[in-house]
C-alpha positions in Angstrom: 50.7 -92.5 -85.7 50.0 -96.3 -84.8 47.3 -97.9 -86.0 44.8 -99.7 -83.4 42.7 -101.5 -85.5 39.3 -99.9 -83.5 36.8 -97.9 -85.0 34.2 -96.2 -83.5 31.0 -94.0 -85.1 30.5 -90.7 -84.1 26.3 -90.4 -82.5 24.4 -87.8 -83.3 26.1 -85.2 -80.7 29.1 -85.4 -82.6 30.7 -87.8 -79.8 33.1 -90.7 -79.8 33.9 -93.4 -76.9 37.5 -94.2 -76.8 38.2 -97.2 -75.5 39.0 -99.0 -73.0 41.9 -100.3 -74.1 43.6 -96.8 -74.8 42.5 -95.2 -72.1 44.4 -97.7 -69.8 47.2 -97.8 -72.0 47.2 -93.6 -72.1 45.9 -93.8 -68.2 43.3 -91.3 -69.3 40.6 -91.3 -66.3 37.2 -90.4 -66.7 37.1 -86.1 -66.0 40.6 -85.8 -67.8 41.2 -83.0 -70.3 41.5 -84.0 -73.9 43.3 -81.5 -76.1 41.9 -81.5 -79.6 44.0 -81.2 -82.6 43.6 -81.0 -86.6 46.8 -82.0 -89.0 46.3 -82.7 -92.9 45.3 -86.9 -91.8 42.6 -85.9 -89.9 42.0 -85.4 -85.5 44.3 -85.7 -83.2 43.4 -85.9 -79.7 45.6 -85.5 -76.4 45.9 -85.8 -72.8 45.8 -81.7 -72.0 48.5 -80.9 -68.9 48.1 -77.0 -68.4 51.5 -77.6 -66.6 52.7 -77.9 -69.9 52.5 -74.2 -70.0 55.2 -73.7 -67.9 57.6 -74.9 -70.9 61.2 -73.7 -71.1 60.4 -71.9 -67.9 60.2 -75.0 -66.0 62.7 -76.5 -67.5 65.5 -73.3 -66.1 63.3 -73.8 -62.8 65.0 -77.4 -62.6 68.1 -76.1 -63.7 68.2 -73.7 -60.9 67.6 -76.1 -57.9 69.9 -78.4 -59.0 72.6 -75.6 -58.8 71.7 -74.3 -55.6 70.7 -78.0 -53.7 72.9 -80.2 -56.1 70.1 -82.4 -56.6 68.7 -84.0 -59.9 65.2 -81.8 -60.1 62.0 -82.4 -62.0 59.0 -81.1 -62.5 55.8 -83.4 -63.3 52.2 -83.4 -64.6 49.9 -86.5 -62.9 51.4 -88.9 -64.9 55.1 -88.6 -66.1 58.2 -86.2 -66.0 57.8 -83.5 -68.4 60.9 -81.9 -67.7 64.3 -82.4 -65.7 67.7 -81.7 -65.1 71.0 -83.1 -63.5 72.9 -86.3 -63.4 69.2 -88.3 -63.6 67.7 -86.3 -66.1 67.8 -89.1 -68.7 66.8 -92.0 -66.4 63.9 -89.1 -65.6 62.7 -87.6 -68.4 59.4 -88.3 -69.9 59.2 -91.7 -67.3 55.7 -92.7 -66.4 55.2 -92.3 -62.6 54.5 -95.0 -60.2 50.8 -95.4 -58.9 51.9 -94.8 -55.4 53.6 -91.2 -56.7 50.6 -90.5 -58.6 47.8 -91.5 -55.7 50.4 -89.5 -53.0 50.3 -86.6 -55.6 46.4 -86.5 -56.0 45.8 -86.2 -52.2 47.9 -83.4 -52.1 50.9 -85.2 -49.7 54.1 -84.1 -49.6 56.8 -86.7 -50.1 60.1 -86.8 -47.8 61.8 -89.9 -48.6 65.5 -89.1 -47.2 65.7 -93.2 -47.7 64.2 -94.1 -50.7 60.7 -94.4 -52.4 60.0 -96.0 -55.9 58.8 -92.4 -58.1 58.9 -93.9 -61.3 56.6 -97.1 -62.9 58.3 -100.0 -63.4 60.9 -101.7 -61.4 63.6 -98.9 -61.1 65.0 -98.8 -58.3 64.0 -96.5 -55.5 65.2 -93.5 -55.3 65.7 -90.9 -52.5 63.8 -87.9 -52.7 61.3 -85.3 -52.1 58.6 -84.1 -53.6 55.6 -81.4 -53.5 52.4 -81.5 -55.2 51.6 -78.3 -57.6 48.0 -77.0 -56.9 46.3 -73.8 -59.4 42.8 -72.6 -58.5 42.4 -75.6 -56.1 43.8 -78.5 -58.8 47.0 -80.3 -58.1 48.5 -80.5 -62.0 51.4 -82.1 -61.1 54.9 -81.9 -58.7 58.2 -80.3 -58.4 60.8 -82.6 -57.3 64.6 -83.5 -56.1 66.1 -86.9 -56.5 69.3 -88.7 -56.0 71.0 -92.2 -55.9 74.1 -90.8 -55.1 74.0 -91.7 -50.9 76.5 -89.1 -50.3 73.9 -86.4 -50.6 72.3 -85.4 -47.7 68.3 -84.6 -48.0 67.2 -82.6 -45.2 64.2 -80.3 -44.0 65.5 -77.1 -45.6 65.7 -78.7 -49.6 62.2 -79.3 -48.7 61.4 -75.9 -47.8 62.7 -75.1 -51.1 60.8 -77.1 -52.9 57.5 -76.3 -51.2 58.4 -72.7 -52.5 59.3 -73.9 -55.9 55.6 -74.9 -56.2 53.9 -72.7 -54.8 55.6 -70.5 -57.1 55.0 -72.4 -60.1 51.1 -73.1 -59.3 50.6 -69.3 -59.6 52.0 -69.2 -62.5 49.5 -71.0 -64.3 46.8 -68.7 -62.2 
């Protein structure tokens, strides 16, 4: 664990404020879900992502698409890539999305960009893709998507057919 150098009392009800500081840094918004953990040093708390619960499963969900579109695939929560597969995976994996992906994401919008859009935070470069938002029980917990650099692959309507299958599929999963 890193040290912060904060303290904070715990009131009465048993609460703590964290602060600012690591909130931003974390990008943990008010209304979040905090997961709360004990190890032998003490509480650990973290950002909850029921997506998470899609584990492995996910993970051979990416696997598949790229096989059948040829695609790099990934599946997100509302922050970062949690799991991926294909020639991007490691330029993917566990990246912190851009805050147009994110807003785009939390309004529900699909994403067709057959000529580029910037998905991760950062300056990477932007990358041509599609991608769908995953709703359960009315909450979008995060997106299934397809990406390339490679301009020989062609994105078209159909890969994102597919995709708005994939998470439709996977939202009713975590139902």
């Amino acid at each position: 664990m890193k040290a912060t150098g904060i303290v904070r009392r715990i009131d009465e009800l048993g609460r703590i404020v964290i602060p600012k500081e690591i909130r931003r840094v974390l990008r943990i918004r008010e209304g979040d879900p905090i997961e709360i953990f004990t190890d032998e040093d003490g509480v650990v708390l973290k950002k909850y992502a029921r997506i998470r619960e899609l584990g492995d499963y996910a993970e051979t969900y990416c696997q598949a698409l790229v096989g059948a579109l040829g695609f790099s695939a990934a599946v997100t929560d509302t922050e970062t890539i949690l799991f991926a597969s294909g020639s991007l995976k490691k330029r993917l994996i566990k990246a912190a999305l851009s805050e147009e992906f994110i807003s785009r994401m939390r309004e529900r919008q699909t994403i067709f960009a057959p000529d580029g859009f910037t998905l991760l935070a950062g300056d990477m470069p932007a990358l041509r893709l599609a991608a769908v938002p995953i709703t359960s029980a009315g909450d979008v917990l995060g997106s299934v998507l397809i990406a390339s650099d490679d301009t020989r692959l062609k994105l078209s309507e159909t890969e994102l057919s597919i995709l708005k299958t994939a998470a439709l599929y996977l939202g009713k999963q975590l139902e």
